[in-house]
C-alpha positions, 0 to 999 in steps of 0.5 A, spaced: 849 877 883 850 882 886 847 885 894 848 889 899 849 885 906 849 889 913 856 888 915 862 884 913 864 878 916 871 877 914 877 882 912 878 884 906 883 888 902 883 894 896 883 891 889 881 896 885 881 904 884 875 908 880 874 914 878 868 915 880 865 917 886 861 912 891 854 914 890 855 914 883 858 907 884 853 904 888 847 909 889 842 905 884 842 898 890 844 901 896 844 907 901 851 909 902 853 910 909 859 912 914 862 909 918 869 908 920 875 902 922 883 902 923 884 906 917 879 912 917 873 914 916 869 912 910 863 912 906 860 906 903 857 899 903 858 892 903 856 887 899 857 879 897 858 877 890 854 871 888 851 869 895 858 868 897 865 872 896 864 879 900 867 885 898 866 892 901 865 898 896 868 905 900 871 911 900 875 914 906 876 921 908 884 921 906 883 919 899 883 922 892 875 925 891 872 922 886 875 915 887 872 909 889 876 903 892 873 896 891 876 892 897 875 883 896 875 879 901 883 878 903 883 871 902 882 871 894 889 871 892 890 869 885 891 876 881 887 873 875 882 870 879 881 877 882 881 880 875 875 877 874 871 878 879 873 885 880 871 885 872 864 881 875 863 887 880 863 893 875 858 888 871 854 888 876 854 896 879 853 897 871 860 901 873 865 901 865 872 898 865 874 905 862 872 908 870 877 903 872 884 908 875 888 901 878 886 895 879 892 889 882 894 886 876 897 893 874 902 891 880 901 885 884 906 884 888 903 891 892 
């Protein structure tokens, strides 16, 4: 189960590309809303997987349109583990794997 939090509690880092844009990714839970931090500006939402894995769904200024980044919680480091959840989380925004642009096991050493 997927839901929408206010804000996020914990770093996180980018673990998938999608071609689609924000709205489209996360438009049917939440609003999508602005915002900044170190990197740029961007609009998204945050969110936390099964009551306890937080993930930020974005699109900053800087990257290419029509592209969506799934950040997951920095702590998550085993690339099979984080292929399912990315797997889990396109589930839950009703998201097709074909969307999928990048993901970390394309290059998990990055």
């Amino acid at each position: 189960m997927i839901e929408p939090i206010r804000s996020l509690s914990v770093d996180v880092v980018p673990q998938a590309i999608i071609n689609l844009p924000v709205e489209a990714v996360i438009g049917r839970l939440t609003d999508v809303r602005r915002g900044s931090d170190d990197l740029d500006y961007f609009e998204g939402a945050s969110f936390k997987l099964n009551n306890k894995i937080e993930i930020a769904v974005r699109h900053y200024d800087g990257h290419d349109k029509g592209t969506t980044t799934i950040y997951i919680d920095r702590r998550e480091k085993s690339v099979e583990q984080i292929t399912r959840l990315i797997r889990m989380i396109l589930d839950e925004l009703h998201v097709p794997v074909k969307a999928l642009q990048w993901e970390r096991q394309n290059d998990p050493d990055l």
